[in-house]
Backbone bond lengths (Angstrom), bond angles and torsions (degrees), N, CA, C in turn:
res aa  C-N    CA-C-N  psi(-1)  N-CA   C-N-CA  omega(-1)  CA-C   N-CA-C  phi
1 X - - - 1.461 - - 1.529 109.32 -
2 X 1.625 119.38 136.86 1.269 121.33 -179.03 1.724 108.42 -100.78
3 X 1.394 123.49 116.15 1.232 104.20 -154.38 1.665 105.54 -85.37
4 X 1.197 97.95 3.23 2.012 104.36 171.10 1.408 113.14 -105.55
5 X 1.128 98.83 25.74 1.860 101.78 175.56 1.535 116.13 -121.27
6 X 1.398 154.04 136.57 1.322 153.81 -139.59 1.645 88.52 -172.16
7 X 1.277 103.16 158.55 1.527 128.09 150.34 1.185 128.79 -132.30
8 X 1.127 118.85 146.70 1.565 144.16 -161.97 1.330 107.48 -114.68
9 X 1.156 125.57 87.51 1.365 145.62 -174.38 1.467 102.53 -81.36
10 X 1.266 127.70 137.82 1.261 153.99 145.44 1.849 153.03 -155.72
11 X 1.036 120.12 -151.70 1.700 111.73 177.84 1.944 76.27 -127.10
12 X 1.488 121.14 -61.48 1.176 77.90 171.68 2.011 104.58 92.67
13 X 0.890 108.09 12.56 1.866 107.37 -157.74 1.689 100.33 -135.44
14 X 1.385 107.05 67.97 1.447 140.88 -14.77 0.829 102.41 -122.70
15 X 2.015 95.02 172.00 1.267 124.68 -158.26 1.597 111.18 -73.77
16 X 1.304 119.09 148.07 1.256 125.33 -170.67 1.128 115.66 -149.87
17 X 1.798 100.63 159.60 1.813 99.78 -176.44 1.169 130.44 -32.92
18 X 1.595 109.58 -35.89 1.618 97.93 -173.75 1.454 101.85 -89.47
19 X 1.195 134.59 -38.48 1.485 115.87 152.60 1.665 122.99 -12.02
20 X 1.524 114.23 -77.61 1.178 122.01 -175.48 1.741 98.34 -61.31
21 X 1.140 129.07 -39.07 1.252 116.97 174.31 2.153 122.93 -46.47
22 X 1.316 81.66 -40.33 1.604 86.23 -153.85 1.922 88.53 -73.40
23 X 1.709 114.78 -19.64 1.640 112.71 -150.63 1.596 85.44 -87.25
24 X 2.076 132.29 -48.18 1.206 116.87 153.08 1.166 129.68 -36.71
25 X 1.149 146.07 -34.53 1.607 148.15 144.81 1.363 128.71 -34.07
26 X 1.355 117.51 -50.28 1.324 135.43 162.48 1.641 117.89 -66.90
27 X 1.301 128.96 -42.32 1.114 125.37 153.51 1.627 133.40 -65.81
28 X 1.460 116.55 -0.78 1.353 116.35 171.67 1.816 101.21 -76.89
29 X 1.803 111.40 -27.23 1.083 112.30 -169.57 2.224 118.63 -96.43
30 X 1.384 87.71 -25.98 1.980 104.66 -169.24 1.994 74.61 -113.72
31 X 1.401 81.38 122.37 1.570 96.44 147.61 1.917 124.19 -52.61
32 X 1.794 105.24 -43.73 1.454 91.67 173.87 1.674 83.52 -137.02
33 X 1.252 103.96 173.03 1.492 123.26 -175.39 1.698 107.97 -149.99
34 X 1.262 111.05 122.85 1.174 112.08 -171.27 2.185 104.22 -94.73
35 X 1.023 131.70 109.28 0.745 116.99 175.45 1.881 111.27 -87.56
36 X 1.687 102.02 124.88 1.138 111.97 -162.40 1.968 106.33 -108.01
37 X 1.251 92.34 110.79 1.531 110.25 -165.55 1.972 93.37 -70.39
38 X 1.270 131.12 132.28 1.462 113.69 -174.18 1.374 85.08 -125.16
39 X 1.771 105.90 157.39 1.033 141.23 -171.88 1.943 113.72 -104.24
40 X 1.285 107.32 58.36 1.873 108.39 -173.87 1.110 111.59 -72.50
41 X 1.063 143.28 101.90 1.649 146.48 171.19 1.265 121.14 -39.36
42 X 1.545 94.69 -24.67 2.316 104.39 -166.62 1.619 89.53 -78.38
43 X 1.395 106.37 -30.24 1.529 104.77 -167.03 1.427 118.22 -70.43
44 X 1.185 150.90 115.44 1.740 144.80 143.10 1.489 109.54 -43.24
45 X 1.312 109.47 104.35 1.921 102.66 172.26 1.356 94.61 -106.44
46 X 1.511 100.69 169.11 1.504 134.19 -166.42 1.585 97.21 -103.48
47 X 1.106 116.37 -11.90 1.768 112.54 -172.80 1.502 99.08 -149.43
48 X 1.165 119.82 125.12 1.426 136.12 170.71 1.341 110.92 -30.90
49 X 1.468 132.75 153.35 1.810 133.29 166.29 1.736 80.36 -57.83
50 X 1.501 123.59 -85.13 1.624 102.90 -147.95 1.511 101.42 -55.49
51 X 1.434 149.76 -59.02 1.224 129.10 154.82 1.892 126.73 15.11
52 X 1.178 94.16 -81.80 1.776 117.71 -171.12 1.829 84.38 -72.37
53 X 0.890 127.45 -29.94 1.689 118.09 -173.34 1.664 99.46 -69.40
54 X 1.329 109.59 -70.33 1.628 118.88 178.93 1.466 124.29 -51.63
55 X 1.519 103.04 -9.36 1.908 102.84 -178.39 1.422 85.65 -101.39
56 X 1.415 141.67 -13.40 1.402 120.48 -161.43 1.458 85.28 -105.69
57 X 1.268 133.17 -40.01 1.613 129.93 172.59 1.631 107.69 -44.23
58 X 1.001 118.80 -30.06 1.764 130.40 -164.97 0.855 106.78 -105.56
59 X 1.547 136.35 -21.70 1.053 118.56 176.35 1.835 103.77 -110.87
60 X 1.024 113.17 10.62 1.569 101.66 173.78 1.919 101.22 -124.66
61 X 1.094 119.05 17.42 1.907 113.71 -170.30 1.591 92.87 -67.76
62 X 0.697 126.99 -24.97 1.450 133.96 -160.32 2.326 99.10 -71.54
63 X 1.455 100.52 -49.67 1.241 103.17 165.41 1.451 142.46 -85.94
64 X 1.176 128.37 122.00 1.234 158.34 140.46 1.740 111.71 14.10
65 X 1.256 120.97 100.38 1.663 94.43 -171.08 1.358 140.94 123.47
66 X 1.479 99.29 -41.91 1.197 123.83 -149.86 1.781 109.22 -96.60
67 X 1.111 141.63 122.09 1.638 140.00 174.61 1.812 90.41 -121.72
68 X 1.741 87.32 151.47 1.417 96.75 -176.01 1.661 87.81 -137.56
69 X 1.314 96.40 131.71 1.404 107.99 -170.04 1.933 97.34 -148.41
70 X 1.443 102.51 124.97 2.293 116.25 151.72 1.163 96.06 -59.83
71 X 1.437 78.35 144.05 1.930 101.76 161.48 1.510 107.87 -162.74
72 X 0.809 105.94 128.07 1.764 123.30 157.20 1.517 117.98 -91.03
73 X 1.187 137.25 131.79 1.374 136.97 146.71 1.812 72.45 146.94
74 X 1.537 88.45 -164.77 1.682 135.17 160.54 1.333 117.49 -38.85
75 X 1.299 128.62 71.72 1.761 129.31 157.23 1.550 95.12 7.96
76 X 1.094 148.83 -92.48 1.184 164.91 -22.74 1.908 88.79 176.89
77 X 0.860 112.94 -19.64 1.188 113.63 -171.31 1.789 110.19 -109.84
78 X 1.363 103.45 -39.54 1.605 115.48 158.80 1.333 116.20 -46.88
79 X 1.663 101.57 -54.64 1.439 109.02 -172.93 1.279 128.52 -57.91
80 X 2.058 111.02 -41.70 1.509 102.63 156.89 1.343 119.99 -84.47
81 X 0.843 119.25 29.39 1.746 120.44 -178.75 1.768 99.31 -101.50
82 X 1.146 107.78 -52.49 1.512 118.72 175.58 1.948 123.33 -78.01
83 X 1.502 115.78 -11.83 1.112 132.56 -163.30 1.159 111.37 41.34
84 X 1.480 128.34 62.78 1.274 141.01 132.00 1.229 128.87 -51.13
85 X 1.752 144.19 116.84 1.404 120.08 160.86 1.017 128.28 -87.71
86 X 1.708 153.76 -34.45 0.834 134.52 137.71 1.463 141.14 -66.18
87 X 1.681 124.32 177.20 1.202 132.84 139.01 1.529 131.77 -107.58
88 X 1.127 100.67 146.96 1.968 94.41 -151.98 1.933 78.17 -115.20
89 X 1.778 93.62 146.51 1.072 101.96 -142.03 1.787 90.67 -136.27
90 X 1.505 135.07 108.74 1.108 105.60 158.32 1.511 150.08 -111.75
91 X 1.278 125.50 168.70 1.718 116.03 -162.48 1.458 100.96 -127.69
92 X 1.200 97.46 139.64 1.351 121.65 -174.22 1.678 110.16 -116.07
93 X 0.792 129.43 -64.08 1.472 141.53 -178.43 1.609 115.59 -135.72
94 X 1.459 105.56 159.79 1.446 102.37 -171.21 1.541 122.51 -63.46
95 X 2.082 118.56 -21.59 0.937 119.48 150.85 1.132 128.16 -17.62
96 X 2.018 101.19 -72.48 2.131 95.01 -178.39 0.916 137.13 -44.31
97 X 1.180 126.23 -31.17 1.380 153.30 -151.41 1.873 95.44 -79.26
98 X 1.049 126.44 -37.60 1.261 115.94 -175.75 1.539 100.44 -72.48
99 X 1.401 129.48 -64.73 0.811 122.55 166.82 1.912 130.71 -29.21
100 X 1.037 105.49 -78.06 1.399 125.73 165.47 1.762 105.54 -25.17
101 X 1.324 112.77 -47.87 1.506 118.46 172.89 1.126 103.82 -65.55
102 X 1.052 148.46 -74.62 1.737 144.40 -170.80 0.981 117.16 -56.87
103 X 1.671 123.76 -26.75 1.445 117.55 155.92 1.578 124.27 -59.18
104 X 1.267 97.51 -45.20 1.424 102.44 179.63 1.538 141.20 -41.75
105 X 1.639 82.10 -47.55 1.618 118.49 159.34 1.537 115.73 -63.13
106 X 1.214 115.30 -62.28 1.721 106.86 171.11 1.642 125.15 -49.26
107 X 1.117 111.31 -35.16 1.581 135.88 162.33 1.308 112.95 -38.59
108 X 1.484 99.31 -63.04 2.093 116.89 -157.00 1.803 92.30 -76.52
109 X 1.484 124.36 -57.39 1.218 130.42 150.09 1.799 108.06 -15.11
110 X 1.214 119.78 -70.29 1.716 122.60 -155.48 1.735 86.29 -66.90
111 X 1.298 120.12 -66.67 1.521 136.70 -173.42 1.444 110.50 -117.67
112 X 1.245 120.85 97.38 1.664 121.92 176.36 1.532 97.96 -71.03
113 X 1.104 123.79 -46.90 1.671 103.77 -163.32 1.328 104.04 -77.28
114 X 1.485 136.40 27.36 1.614 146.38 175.00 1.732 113.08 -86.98
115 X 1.097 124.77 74.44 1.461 118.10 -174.24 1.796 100.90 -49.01
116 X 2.014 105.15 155.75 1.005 97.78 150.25 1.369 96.01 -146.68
117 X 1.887 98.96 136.77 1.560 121.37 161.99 1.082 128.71 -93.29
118 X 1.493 120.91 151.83 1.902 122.19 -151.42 1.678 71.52 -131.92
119 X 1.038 82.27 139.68 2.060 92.08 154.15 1.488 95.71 -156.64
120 X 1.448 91.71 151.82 1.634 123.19 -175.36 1.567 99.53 -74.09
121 X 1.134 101.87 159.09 1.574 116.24 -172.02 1.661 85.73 -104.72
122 X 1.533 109.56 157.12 1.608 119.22 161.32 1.479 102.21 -68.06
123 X 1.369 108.33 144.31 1.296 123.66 173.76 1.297 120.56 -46.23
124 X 1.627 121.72 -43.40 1.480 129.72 164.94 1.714 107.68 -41.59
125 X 0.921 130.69 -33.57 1.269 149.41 -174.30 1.215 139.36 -68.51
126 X 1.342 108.75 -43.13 1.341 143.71 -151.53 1.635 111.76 -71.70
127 X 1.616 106.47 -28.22 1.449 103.39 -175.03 2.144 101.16 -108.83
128 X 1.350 100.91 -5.26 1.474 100.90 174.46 1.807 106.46 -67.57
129 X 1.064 90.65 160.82 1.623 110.75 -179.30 1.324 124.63 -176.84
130 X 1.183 129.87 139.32 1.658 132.23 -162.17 1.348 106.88 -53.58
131 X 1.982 135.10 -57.66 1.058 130.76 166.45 1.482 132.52 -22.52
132 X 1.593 94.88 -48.93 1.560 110.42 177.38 1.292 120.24 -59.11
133 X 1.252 105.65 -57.65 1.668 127.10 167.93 1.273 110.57 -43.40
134 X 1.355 132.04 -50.38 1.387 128.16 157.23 2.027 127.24 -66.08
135 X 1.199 99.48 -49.91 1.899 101.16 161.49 1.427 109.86 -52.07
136 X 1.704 121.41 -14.33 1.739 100.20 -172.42 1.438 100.81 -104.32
137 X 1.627 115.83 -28.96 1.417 120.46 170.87 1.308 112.93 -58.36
138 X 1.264 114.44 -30.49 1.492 114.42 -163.56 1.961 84.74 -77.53
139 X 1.335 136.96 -56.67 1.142 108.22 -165.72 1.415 106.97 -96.79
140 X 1.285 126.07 61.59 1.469 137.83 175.22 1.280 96.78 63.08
141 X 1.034 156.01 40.49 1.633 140.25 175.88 1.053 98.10 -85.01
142 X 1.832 116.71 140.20 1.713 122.55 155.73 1.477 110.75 -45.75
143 X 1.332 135.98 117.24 1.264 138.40 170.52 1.559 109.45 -99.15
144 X 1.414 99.36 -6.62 1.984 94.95 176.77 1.673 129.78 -46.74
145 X 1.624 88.19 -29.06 1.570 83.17 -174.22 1.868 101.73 -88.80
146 X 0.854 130.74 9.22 1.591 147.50 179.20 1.488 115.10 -98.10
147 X 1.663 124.00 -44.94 1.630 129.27 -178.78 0.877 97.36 -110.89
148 X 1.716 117.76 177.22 1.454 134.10 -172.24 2.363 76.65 -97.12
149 X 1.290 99.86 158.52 1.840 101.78 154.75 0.946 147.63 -24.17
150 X 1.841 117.14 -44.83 1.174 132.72 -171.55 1.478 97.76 -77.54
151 X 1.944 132.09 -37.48 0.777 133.07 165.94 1.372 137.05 -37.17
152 X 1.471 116.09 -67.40 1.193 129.22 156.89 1.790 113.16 -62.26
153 X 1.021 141.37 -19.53 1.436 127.86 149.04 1.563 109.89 -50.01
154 X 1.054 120.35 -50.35 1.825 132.31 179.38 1.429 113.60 -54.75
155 X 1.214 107.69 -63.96 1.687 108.30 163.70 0.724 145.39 -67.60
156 X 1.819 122.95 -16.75 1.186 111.81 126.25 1.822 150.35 -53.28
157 X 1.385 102.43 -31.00 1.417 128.40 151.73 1.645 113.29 -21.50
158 X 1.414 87.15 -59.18 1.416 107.13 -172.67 1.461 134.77 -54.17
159 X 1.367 83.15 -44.02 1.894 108.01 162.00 1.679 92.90 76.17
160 X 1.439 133.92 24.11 1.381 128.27 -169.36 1.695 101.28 -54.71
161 X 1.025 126.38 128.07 1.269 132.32 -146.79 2.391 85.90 -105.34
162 X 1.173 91.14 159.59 1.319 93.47 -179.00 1.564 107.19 -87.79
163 X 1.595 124.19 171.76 1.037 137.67 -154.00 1.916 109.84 -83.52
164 X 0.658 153.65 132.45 1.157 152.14 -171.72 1.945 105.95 -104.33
């Protein structure tokens, strides 16, 4: 186990400021942080796993640290596979947090010696969220101030057509 190494688990579809916010956060604390792009089947994404892999590679090259790696299965199973000790975790509103808690717990349960860290999102942040980012693209909304560039280059790509 590397005790300056963590992963940053997500869907990630897509990645967004407060994303990149919470993964600068996590790197003031883990020397590297693997942000781990996950593969949920229950989920319908708007951008492919290699998709969501290559916007989070593009939008983080710039930082120090950082590996972007798919995964399918068990968080928890990456993590000792890679000797990661934590999972870096981010919060947005007091909502997540319920969630985020019961994960945590199912986690510490699968692997107890698996830390998990929560960090607060910047306030600028706090009400962004990937759904949104997609509900505003979908009806033409500027999403720039919401993704890093490479993002909004992608969604436009996409041509997600508005709602009829």
């Amino acid at each position: 186990m590397n005790p300056n190494f963590a992963l940053y688990p997500g869907t990630f579809d897509p990645f967004t400021f407060g994303h990149r916010d919470v993964l600068e956060r996590a790197l003031r604390v883990f020397d590297r942080v693997e942000v781990t792009v996950g593969v949920n089947l229950e989920k319908e994404t708007l951008f492919s796993t290699q998709e969501r892999t290559t916007l989070v590679r593009r939008c983080t090259e710039d930082l120090e640290g950082v590996e972007v790696q798919a995964h399918q299965g068990l968080i928890v199973d990456r993590a000792q596979k890679v000797g990661a000790v934590a999972l870096v975790r981010g919060l947005r509103q007091v909502s997540d947090f319920d969630a985020e808690f019961r994960m945590a717990f199912a986690n510490r349960k699968l692997a107890p010696e698996l830390e998990t860290v929560f960090f607060m999102t910047s306030e600028e942040y706090a009400l962004i969220s990937s759904s949104m980012v997609r509900d505003a693209h979908r009806w033409d909304g500027d999403v720039s101030k919401f993704v890093p560039p490479p993002v909004v280059e992608a969604l436009e790509q996409k041509g997600v057509p508005a709602r009829s």
